[in-house]
DSSP file (Angstrom, degrees, kcal/mol; ACC not computed):
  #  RESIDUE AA STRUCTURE BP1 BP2  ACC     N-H-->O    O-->H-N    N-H-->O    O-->H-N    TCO  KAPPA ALPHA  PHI   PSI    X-CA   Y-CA   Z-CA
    1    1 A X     >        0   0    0      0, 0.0     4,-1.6     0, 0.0     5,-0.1   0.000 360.0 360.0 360.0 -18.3  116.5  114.3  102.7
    2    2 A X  H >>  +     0   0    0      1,-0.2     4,-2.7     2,-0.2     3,-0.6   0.928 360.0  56.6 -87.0 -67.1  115.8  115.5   99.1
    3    3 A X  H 34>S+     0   0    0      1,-0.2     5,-2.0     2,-0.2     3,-0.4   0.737 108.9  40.3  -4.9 -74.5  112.4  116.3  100.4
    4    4 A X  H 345S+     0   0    0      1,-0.2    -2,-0.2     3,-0.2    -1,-0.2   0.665 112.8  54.2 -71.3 -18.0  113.4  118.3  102.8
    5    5 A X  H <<5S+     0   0    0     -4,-1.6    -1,-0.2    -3,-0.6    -2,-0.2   0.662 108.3  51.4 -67.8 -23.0  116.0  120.0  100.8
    6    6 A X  T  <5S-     0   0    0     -4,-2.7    -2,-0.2    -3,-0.4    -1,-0.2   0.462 115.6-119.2-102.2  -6.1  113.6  120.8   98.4
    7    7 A X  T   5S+     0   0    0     -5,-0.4    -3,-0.2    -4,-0.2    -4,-0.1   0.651  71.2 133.4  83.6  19.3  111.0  122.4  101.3
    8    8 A X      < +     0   0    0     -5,-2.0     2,-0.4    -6,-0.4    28,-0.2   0.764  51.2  74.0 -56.0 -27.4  108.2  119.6  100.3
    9    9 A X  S    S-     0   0    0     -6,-0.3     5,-0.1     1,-0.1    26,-0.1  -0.787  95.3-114.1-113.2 129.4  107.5  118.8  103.7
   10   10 A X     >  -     0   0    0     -2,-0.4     4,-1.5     1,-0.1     3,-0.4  -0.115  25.5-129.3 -43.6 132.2  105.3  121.5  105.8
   11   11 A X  T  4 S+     0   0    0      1,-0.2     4,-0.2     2,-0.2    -1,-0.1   0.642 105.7  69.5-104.8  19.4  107.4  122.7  108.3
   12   12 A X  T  4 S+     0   0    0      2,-0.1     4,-0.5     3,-0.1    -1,-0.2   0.469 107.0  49.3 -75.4 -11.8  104.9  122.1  111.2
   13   13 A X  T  > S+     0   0    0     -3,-0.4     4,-1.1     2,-0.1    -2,-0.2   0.750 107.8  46.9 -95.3 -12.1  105.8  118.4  110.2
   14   14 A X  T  < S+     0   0    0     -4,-1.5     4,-0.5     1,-0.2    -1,-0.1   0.602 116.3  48.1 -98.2   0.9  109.6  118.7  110.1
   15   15 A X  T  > S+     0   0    0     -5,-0.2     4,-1.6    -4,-0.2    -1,-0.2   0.730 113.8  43.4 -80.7 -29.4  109.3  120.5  113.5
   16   16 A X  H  > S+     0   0    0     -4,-0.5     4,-2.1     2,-0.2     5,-0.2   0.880 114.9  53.6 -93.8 -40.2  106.8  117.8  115.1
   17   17 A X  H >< S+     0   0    0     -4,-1.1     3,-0.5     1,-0.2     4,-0.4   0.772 114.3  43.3 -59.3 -88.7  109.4  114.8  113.3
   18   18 A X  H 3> S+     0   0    0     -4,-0.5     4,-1.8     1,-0.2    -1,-0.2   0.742 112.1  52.7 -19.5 -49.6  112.3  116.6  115.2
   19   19 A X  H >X S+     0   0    0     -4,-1.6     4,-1.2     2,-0.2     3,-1.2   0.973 109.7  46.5 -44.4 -78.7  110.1  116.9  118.2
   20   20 A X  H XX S+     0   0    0     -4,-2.1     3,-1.6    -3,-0.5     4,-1.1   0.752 115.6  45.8 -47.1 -63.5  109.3  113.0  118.3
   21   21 A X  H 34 S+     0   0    0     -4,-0.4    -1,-0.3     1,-0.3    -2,-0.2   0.730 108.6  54.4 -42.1 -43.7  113.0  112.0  117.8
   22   22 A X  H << S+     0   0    0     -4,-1.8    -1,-0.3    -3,-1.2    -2,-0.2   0.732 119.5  36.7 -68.3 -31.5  114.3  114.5  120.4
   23   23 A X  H << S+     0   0    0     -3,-1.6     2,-0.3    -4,-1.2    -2,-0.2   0.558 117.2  50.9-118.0  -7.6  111.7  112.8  123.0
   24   24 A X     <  +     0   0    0     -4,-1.1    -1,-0.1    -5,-0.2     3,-0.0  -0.991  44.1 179.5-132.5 158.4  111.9  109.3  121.9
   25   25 A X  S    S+     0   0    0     -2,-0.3    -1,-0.1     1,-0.1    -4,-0.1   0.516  76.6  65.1-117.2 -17.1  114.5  106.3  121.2
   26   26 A X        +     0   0    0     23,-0.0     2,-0.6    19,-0.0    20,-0.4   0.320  65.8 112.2-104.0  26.4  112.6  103.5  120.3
   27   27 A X        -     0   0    0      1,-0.2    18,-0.2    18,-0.1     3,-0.1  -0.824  54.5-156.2 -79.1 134.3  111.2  104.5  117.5
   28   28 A X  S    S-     0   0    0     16,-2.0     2,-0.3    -2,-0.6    -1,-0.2   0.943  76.1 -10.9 -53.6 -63.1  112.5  102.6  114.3
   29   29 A X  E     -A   44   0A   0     15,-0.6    15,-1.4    -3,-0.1    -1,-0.3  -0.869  49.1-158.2 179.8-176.0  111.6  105.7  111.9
   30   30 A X  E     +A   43   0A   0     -2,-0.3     2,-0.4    13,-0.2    13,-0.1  -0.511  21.0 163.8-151.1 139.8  109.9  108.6  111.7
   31   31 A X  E     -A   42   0A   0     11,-0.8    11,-2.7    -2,-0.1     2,-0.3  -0.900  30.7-135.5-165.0 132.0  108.6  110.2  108.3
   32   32 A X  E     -A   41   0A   0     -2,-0.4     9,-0.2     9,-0.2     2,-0.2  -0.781  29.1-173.6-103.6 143.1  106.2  112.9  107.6
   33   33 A X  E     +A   40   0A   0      7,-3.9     7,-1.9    -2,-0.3     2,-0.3  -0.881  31.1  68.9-159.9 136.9  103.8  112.0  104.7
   34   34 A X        -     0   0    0      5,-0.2     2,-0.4    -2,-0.2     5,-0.2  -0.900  61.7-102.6 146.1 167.0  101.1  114.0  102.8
   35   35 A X  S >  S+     0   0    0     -2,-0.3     3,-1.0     3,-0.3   -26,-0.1  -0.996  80.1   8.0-121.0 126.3  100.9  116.9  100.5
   36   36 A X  T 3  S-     0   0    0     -2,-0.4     2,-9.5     1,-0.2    -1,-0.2   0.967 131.7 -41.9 123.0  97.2   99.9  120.8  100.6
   37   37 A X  T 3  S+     0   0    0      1,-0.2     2,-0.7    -3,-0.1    -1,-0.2   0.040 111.9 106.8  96.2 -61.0   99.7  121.0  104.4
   38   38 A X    <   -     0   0    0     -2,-9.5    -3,-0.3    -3,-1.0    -1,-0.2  -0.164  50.9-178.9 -80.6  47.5   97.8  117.6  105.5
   39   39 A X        -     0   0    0     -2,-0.7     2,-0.5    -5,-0.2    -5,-0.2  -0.191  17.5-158.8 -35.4 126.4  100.8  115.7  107.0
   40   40 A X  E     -A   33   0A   0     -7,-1.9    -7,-3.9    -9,-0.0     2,-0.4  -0.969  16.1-133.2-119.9 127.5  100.3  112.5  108.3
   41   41 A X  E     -A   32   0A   0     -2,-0.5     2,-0.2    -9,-0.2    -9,-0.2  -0.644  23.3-166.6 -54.6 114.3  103.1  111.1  110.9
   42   42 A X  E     +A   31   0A   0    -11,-2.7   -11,-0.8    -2,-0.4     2,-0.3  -0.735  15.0 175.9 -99.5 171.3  104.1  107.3  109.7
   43   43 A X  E     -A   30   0A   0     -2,-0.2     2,-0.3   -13,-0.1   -13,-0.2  -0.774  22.6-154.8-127.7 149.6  106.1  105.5  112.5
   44   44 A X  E     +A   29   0A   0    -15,-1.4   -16,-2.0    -2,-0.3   -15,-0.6  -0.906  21.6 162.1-139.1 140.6  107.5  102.1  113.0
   45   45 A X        -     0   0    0     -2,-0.3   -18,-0.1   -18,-0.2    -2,-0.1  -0.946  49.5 -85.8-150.5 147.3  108.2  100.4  116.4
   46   46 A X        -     0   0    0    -20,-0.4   -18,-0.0    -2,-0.3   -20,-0.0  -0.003  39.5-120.8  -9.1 135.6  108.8   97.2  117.7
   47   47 A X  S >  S+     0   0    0      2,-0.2     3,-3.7     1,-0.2     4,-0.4   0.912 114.0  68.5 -54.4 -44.4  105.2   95.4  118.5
   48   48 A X  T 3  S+     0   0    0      1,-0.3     4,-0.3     2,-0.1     3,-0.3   0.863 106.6  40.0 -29.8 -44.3  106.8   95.3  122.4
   49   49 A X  T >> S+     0   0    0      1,-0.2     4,-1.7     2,-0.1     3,-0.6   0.583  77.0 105.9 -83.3   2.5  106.4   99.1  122.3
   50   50 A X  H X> S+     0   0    0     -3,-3.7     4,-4.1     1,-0.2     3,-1.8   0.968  93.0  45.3 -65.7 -47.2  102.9   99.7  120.5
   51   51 A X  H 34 S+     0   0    0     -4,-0.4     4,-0.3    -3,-0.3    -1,-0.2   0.894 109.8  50.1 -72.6 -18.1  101.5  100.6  124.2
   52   52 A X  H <> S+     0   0    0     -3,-0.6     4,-1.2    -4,-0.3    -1,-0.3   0.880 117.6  45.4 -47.4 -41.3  104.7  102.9  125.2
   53   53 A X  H <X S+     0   0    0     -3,-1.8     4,-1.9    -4,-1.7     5,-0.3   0.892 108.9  54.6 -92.2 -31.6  103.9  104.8  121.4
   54   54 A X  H  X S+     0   0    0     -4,-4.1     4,-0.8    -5,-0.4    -1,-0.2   0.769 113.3  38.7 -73.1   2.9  100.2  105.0  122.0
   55   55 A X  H  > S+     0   0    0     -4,-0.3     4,-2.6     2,-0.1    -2,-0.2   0.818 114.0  60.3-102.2 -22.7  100.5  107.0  125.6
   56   56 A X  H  X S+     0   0    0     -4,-1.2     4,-2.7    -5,-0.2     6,-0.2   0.977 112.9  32.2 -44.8 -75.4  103.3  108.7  123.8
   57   57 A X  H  X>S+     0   0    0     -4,-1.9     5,-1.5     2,-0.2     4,-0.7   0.990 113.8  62.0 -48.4 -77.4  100.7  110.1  121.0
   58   58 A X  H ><5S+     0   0    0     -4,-0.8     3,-5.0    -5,-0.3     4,-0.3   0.812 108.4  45.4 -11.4 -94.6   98.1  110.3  123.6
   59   59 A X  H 3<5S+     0   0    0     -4,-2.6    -1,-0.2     1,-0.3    -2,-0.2   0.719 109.7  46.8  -7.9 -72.2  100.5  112.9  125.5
   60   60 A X  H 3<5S-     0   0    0     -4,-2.7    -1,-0.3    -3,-0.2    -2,-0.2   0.156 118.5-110.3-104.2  29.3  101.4  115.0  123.1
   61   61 A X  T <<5 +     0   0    0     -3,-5.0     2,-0.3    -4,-0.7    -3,-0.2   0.654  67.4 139.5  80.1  16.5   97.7  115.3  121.9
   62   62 A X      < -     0   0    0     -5,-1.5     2,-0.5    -4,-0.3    -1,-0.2  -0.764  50.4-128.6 -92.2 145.5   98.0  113.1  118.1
   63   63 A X        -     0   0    0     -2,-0.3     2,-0.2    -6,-0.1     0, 0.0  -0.885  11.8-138.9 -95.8 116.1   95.4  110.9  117.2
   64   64 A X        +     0   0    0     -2,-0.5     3,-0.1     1,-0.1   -10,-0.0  -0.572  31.3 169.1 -78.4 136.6   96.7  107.3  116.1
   65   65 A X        +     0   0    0      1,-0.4     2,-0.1    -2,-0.2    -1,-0.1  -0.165  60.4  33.9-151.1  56.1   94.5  106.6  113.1
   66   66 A X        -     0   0    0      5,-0.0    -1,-0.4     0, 0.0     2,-0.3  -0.202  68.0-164.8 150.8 119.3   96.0  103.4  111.4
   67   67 A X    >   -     0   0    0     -3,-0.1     3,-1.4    -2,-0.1   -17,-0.0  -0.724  37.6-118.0-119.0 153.0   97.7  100.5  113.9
   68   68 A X  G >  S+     0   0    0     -2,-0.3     3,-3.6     1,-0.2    -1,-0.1   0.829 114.9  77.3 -66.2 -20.0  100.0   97.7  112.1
   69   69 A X  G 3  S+     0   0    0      1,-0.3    -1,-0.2     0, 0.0     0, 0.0   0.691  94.9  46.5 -73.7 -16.9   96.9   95.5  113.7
   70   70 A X  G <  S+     0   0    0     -3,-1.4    -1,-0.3     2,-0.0    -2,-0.2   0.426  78.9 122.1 -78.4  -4.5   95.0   96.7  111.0
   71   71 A X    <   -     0   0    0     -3,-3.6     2,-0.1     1,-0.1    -3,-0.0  -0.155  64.6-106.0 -80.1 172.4   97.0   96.2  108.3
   72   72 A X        -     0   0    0      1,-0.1    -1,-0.1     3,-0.0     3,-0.1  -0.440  15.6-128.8 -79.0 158.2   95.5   93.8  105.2
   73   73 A X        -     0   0    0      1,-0.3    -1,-0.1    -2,-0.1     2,-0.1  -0.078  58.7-108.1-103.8  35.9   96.7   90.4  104.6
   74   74 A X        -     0   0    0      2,-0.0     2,-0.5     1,-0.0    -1,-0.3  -0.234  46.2 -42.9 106.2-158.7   97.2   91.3  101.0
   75   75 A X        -     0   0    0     -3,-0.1     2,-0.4    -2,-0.1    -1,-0.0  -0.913  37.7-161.9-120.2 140.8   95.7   90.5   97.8
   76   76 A X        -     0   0    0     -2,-0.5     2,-0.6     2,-0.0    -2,-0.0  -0.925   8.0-153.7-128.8 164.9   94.4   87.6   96.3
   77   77 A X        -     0   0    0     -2,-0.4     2,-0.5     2,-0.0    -2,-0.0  -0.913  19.3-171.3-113.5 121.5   93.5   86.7   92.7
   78   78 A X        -     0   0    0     -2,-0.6     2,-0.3     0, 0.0    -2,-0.0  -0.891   9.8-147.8-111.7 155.6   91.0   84.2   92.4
   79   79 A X        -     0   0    0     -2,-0.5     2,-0.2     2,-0.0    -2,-0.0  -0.707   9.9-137.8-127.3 160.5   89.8   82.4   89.1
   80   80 A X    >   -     0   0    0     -2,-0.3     3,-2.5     1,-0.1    -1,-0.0  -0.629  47.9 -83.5-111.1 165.8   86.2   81.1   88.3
   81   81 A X  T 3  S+     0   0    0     -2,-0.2    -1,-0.1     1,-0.2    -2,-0.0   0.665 122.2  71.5 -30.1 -39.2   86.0   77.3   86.5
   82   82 A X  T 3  S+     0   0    0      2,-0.0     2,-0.3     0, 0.0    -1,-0.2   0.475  71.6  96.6 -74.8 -11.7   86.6   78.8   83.2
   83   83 A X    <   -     0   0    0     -3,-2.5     2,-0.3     1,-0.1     6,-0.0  -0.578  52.4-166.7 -76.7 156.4   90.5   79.8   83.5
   84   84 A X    >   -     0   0    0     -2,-0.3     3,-4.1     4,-0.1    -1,-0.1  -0.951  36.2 -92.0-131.5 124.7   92.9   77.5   82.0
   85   85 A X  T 3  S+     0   0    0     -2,-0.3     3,-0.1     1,-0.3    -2,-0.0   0.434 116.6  13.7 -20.9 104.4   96.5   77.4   82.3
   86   86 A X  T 3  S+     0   0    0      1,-0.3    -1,-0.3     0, 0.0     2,-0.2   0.482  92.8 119.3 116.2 -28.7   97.8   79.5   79.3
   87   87 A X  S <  S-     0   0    0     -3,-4.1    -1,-0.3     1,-0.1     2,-0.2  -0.562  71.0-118.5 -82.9 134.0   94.3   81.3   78.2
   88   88 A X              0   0    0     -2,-0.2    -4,-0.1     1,-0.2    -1,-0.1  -0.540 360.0 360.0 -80.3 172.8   94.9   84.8   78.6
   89   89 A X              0   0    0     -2,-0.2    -1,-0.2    -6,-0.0    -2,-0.0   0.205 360.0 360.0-119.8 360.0   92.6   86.6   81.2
């Protein structure tokens, strides 16, 4: 809310977030994110729904461009022969 109180968010993105809310109920939530213009729509839904939110997008003519089905399975640190417990890196 401070966001928006403070007019950071483009307000073709707090119009399209209003939009999206107004026309759906299973989204979890809804968040405009981006700087100077170039908003990106986040949303989070139940896996059940992904194919309800992609005809959803589809419709109203947005392009999905990151699926949870992508996401990374994190980071790992790996250590060569030489570490030993205690040595600093």
């Amino acid at each position: 809310l401070k966001l928006v109180e403070h007019n950071f968010i483009c307000e073709d993105s707090r119009i399209l977030v209003s939009k999206i809310k107004k026309e759906t109920t299973w989204f979890k939530a809804i968040k405009a994110c981006g700087a100077a213009g170039a908003d990106t729509i986040l949303v989070l839904h139940n896996k059940k729904d992904r194919k309800k939110s992609i005809n959803y997008f589809n419709q109203i003519g947005l392009d999905i461009i990151f699926s949870g089905e992508d996401f990374s399975p994190g980071m790992e640190v790996e250590f060569d022969g030489e570490f030993k417990e205690g040595k600093q890196l």
